[in-house]
C-alpha positions in Angstrom: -19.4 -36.5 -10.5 -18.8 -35.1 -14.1 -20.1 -31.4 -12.7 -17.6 -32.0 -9.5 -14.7 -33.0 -12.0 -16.2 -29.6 -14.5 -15.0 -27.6 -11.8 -11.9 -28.9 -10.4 -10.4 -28.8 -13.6 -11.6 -25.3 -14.6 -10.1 -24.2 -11.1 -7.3 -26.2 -11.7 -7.2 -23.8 -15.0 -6.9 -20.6 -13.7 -4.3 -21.5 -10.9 -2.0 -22.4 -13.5 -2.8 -19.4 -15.7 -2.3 -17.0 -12.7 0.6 -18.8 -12.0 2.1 -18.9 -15.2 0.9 -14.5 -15.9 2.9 -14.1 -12.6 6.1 -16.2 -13.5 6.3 -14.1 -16.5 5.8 -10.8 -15.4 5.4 -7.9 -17.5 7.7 -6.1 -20.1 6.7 -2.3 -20.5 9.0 -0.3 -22.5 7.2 3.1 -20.5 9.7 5.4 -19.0 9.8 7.8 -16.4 10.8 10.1 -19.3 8.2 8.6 -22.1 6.3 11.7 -22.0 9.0 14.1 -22.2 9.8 13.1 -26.2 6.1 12.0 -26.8 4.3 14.8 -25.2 6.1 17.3 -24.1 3.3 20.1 -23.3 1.6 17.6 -20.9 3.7 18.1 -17.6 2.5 21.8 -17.7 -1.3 21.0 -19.1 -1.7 18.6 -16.3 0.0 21.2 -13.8 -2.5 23.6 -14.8 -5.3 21.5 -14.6 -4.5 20.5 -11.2 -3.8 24.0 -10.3 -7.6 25.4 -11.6 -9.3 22.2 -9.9 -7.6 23.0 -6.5 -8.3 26.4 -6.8 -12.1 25.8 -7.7 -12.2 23.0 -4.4 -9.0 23.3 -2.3 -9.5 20.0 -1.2 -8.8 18.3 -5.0 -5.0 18.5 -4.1 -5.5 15.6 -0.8 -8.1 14.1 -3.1 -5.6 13.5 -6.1 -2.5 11.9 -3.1 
């Protein structure tokens, strides 16, 4: 009975956490334009990243979508 009631309660637990994380949602303060004052050399370090890998394996661009 006690391991029964153990468990019922622990799920009852995390049904009410999961409920609760849900209700309150998330408040990010990221951007779309976040990198563009943080970082602004990454657009074109990624971009040529991306570019050497797809020209090393011309299948990394699919791979990447």
């Amino acid at each position: 009975m006690e391991h029964s009631l153990y468990y019922y309660c622990r799920s009852w637990l995390l049904v009410c956490s999961s409920v609760l994380a849900l209700c309150l949602g998330s408040r990010g303060q990221l951007t779309p334009g976040f990198y563009r004052s943080t970082c602004p050399q990454l657009y074109y370090t990624v971009q040529r990243l991306v570019f050497d890998a797809m020209r090393a394996e011309t299948r990394m661009g699919a791979s990447l979508l």
